[in-house]
C-alpha positions in Angstrom: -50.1 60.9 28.0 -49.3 61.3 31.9 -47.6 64.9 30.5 -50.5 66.0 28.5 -52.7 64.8 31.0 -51.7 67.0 34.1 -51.4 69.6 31.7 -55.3 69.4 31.1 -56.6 68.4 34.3 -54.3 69.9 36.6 -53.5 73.8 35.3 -56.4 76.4 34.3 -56.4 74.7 31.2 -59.3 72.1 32.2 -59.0 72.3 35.9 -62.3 73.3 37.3 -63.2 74.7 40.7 -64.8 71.9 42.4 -63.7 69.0 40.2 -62.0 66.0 41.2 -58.6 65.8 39.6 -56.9 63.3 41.1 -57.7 59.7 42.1 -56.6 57.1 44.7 -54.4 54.5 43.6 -56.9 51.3 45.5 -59.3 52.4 43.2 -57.5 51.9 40.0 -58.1 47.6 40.1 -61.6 48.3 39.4 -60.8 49.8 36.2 -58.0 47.2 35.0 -60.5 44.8 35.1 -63.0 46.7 33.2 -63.5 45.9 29.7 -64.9 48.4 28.4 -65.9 46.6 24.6 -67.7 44.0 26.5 -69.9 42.0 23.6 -69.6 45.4 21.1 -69.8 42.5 18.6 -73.2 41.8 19.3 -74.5 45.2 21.0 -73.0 48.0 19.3 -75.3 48.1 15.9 -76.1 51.8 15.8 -74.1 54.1 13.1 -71.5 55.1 15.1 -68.5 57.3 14.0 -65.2 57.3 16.8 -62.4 60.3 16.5 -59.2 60.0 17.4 -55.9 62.0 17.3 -53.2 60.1 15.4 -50.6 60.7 18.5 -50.7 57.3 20.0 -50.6 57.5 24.0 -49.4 55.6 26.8 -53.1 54.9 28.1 -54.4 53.9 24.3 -57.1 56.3 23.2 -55.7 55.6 19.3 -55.7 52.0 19.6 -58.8 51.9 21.7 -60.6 54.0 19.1 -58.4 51.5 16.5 -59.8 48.3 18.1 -63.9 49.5 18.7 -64.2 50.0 15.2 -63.3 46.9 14.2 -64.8 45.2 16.6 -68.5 46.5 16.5 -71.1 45.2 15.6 -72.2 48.0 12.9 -72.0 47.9 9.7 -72.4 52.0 9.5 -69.1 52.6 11.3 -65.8 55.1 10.3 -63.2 56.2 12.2 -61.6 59.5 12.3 -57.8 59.9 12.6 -57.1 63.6 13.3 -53.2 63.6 12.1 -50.9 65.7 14.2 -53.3 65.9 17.5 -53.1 63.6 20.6 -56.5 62.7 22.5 -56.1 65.2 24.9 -55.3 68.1 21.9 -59.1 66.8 20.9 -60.4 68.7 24.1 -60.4 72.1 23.0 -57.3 73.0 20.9 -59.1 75.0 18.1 -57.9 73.1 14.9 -58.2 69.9 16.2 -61.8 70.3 17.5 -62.7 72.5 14.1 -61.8 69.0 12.0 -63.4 66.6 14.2 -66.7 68.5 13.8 -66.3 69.3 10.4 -67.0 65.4 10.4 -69.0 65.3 13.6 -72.1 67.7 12.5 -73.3 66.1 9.2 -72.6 62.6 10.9 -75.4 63.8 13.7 -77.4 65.3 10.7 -78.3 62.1 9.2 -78.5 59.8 12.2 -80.1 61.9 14.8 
């Protein structure tokens, strides 16, 4: 994930003009203590679909995806599992985005 991620964030790929790319270590124990599926058991009720690439990283994108569905609260719920492509392929590698919203769009059709 480190790899793929500097190769987004960090080369024309994704890097942007002004953006931030880079963060300072002291800031990081915020984050470890963050959890970020805080009572999804009782909150998260809406129809919710969650894409994921079947690469499994080092930072957990697949099992995080994995782990929300299971643990929300909705009983309108799928995941995705886009086989071949890591979370950062997701991004904006053609085939990988064309299969995710080949799912995506009608999803949004009948909930939104």
């Amino acid at each position: 994930d480190v790899y793929e991620a500097t190769d987004y964030y960090r080369t024309p790929r994704g890097q942007k003009p002004h953006g931030l790319n880079r963060s300072v270590f002291s800031h990081q124990t915020t984050a470890v203590g963050w959890d970020a599926f805080h009572r999804a058991e009782v909150l998260l009720t809406q129809p919710m679909m969650v894409v994921v690439g079947d690469k499994p990283g080092a930072f957990g994108a697949y099992n995080d995806g994995c782990e929300i569905i299971r643990r929300a609260a909705s009983t309108d719920k799928e995941l995705v599992v886009i086989e071949g492509y890591s979370h950062y392929d997701l991004y904006d590698k053609p085939e990988p985005v064309t299969q995710a919203l080949a799912k995506l769009v009608p999803f949004y059709k009948k909930h939104l």
